[in-house]
C-alpha positions in Angstrom: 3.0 -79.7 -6.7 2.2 -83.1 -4.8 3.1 -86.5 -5.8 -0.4 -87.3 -7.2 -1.2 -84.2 -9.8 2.3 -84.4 -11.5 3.1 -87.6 -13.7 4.7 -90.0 -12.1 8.9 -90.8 -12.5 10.3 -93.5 -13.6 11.3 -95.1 -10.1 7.4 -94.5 -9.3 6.2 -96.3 -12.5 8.0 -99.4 -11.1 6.9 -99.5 -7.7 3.2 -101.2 -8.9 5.3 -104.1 -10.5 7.7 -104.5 -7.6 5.1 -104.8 -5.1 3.4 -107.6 -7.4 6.5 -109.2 -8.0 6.3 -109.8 -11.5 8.7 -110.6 -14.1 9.1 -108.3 -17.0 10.4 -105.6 -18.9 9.3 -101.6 -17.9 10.6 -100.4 -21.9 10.8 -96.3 -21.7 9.3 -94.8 -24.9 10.7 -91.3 -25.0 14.2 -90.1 -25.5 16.7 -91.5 -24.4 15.8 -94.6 -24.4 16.1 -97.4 -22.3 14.7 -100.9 -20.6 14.4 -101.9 -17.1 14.3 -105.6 -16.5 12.3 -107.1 -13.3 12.8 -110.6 -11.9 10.2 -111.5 -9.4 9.4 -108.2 -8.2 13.3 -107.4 -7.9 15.2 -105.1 -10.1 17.8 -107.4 -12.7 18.8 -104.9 -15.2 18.6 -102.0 -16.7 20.3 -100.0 -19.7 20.3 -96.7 -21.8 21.7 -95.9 -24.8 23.6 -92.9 -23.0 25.1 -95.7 -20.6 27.5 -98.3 -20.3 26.4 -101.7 -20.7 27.6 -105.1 -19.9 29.0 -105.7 -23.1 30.7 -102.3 -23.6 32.7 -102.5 -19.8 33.6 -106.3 -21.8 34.5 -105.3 -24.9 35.8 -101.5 -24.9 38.0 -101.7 -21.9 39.9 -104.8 -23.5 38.5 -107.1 -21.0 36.7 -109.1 -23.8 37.4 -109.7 -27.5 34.8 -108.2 -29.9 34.8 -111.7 -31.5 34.1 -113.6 -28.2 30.8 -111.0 -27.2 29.4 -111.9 -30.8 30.0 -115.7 -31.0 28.1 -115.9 -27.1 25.2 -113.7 -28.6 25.2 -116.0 -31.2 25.4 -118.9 -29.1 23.0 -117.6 -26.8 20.6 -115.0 -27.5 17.5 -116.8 -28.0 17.8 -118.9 -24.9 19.0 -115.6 -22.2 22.2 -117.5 -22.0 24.9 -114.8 -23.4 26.4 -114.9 -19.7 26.6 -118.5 -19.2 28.0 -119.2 -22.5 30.7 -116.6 -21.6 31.0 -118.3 -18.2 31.1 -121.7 -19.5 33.9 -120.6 -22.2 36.0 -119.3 -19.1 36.4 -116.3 -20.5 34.9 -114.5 -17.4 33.3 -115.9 -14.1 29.6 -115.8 -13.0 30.8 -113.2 -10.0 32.7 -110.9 -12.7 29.7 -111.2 -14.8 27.2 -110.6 -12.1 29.9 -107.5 -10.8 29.6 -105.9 -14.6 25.7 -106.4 -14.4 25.3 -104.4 -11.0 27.2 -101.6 -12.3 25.7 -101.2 -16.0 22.3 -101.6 -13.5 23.4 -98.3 -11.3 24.6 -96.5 -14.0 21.4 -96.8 -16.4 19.3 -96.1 -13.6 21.0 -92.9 -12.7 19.9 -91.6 -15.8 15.9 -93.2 -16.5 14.9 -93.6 -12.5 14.3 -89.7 -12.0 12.2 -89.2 -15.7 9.1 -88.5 -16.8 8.8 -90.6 -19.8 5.8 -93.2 -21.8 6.7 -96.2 -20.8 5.4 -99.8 -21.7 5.7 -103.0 -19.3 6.1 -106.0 -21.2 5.4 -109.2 -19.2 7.7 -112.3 -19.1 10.4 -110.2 -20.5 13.9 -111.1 -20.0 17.5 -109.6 -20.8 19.4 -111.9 -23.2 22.5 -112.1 -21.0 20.5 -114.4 -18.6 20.6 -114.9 -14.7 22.3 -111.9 -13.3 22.3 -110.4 -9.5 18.8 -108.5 -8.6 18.6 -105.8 -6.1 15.2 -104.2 -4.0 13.8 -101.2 -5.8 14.5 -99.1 -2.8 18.1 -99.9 -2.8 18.3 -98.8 -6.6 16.8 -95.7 -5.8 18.9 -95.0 -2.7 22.1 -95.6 -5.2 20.9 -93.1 -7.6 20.3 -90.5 -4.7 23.4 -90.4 -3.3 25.6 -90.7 -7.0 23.5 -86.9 -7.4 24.8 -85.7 -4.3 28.4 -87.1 -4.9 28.1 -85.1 -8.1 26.4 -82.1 -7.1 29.1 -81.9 -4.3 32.2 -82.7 -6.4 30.8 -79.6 -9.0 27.3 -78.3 -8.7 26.8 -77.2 -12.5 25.5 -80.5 -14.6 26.5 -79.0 -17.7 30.1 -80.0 -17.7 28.7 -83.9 -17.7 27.8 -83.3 -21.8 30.5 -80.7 -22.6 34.1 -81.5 -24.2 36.4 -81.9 -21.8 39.6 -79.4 -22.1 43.0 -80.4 -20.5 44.3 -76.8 -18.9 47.0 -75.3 -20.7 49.1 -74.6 -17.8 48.7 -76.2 -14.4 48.9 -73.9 -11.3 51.3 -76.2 -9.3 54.6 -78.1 -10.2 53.5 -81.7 -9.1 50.3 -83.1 -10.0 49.0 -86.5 -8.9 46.4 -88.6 -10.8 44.7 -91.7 -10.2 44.3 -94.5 -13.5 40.9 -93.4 -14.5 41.9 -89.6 -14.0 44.9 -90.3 -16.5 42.6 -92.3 -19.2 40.2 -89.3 -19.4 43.1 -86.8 -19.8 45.0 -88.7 -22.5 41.9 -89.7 -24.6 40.4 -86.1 -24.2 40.5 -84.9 -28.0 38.6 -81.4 -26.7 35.8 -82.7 -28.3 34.5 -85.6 -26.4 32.3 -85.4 -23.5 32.2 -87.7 -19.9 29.7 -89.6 -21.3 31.8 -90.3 -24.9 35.0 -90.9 -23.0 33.0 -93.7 -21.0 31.8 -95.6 -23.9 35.1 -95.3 -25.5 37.2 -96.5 -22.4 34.4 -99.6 -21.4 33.9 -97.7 -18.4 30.5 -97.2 -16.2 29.3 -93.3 -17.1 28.8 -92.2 -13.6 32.6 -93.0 -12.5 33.6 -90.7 -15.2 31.2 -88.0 -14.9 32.7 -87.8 -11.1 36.3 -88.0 -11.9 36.2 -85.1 -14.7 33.9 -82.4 -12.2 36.7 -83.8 -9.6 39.4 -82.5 -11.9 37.6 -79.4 -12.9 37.1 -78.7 -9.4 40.9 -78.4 -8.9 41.8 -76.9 -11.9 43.1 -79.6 -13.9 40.1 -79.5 -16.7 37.7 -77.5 -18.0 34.4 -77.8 -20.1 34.3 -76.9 -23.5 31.5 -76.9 -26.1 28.3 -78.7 -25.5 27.3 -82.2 -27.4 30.2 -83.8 -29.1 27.9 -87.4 -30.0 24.4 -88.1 -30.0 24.3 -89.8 -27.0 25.4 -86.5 -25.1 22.8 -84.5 -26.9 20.7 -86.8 -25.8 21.0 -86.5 -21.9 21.8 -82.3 -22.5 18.3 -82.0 -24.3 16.1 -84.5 -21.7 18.0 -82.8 -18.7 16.5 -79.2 -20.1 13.4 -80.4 -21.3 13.1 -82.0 -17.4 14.1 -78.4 -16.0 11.2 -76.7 -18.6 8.7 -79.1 -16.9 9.4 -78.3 -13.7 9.4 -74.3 -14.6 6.1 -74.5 -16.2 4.4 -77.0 -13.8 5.3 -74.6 -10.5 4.2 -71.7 -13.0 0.2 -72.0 -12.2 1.1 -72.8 -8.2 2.8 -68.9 -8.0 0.3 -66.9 -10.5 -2.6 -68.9 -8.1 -0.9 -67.6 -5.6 -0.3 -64.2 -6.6 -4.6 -63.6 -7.6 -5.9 -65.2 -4.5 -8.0 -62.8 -2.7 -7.3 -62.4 0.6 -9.5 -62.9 2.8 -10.7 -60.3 5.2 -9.1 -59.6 8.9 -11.5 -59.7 11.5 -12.4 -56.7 13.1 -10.4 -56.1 15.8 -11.6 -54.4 19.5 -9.4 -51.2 20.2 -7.7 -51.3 23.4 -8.3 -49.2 26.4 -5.9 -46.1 26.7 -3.5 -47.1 29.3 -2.9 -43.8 31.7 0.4 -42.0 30.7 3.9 -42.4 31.9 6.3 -40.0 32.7 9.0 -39.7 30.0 12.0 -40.7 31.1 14.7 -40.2 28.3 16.9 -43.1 27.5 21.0 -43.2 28.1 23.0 -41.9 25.2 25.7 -44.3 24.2 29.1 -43.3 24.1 30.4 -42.3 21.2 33.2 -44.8 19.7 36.2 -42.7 17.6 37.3 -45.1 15.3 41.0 -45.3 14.1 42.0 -43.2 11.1 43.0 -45.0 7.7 46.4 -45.4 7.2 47.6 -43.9 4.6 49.5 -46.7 2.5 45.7 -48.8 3.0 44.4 -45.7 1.2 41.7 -47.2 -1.9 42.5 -51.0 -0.9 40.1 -53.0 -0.7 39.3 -55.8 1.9 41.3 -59.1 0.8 40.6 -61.1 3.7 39.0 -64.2 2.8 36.0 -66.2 4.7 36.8 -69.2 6.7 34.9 -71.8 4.1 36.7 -70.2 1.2 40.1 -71.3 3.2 39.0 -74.8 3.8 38.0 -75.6 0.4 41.4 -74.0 -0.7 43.1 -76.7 1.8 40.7 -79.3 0.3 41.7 -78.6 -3.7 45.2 -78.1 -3.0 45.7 -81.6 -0.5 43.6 -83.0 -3.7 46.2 -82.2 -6.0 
């Protein structure tokens, strides 16, 4: 289906205020929920209930106290100044604060930018943290492409991101190494929180999560376990399917068209003139090649030689560990 009879993503709704560099908030209607915040064309923000925002990579990783986030909403809110009354406090610096913002930014837009969702713009809109660091549209996208191939590489089945995550049982080597984040997920892992749960509850960006629990299933250091485990991974399991039913049902009329076209007739085609006859000359018989009997003791066996790629990614799981 082209770009022009399908409705239009999320990433495409914002390309018509980007190029007018307007200043505004494009607020998504459907589940799951979200805003995307444009300065001047630029992108400024953006956040999902399914994602980490500024004030949970604050507050939940310890970074922050609760009590300081509410007294600088307080202080703030009506006037976009949450960030500056945290800078001005010292309890964080404008380039922390404009760090957090780039990374709730990436991690919301990995899950709204490739959508098909109602969404409202709502001029002169702004996010009441205040001034934070605004990045090209293009850029944005170009960050969300290559998180999906990171994923898709690291484990292709996108299931695992909204299943419990289950700690093996018994590990297949004697020495196991794990990085900080690696050790958080494993510890907090309560086999029925998902990626996404574990990120809220450790104040860490979704993605990073997402990746480091299909890293560890990859080598065989967790496994996924039930779907759902919060609303918020019901959420992204039931948009993802409803986004694979769409695309089903949209190709559907493309193949049945397809399939009851009438072809259309061959032209008639002038016979060729006999050519005169050649002698028949019979081709050489190949030699006959006696393969080597079966040993005995390989009697039944099957083949258990394994492919060159399956050896490599072995090397690659096992030098992971």
């Amino acid at each position: 289906m082209s770009k022009s009879s399908r409705p239009p993503l999320l990433r495409e709704s914002l390309e018509p205020w980007c190029a007018a560099g307007v200043t505004g908030a494009l607020r998504v209607l459907d589940p799951p929920g979200g805003v995307v915040y444009v300065v001047d064309g630029r992108i400024a923000y953006a956040e999902t209930p399914v994602a980490s925002g500024v004030e949970r990579l604050l507050t939940a990783s310890g970074r922050l106290p609760a009590d300081a986030w509410r007294a600088a909403v307080t202080a703030g809110r009506a006037q976009h100044r949450i960030g500056p009354e945290l800078v001005d406090a010292g309890l964080v610096t404008q380039t922390e604060l404009e760090a957090l913002g780039v990374i709730a930014l990436h991690d919301a837009a990995f899950f709204l930018f490739d959508l098909v969702v109602s969404a409202h713009f709502e001029h002169r809109a702004r996010h009441p943290v205040g001034h934070l660091r605004t990045l090209d549209l293009r850029s944005v996208c170009q960050e969300v492409d290559r998180r999906k191939r990171l994923l898709a590489d690291a484990w292709p089945d996108a299931a695992i991101d909204t299943a419990a995550v289950l700690p093996q049982r018994r590990l297949r080597s004697q020495c196991v190494a794990l990085t900080a984040l690696q050790w958080e997920v494993v510890a907090n892992a309560d086999r029925r929180r998902s990626p996404i749960d574990l990120a809220r509850l450790l104040g860490r960006d979704t993605f990073t999560v997402m990746l480091e629990v299909r890293r560890m299933a990859r080598t065989g250091l967790v496994e996924p376990g039930r779907p759902g485990g919060s609303a918020a991974a019901e959420s992204v399991a039931t948009v993802r399917a409803k986004a694979a039913a769409d695309v089903a049902t949209t190709a559907l009329p493309i193949v049945q068209s397809a399939r009851h076209a009438r072809p259309e007739p061959e032209p008639e085609r002038t016979p060729d003139p006999p050519a005169a006859q050649a002698p028949h000359v019979p081709l050489p018989r190949r030699a006959l090649r006696h393969e080597p009997a079966p040993r005995p003791e390989l009697a039944g066996m099957s083949d258990t030689r394994v492919s060159e790629q399956i050896l490599t990614r072995l090397i690659a799981g096992l030098g992971a560990l």
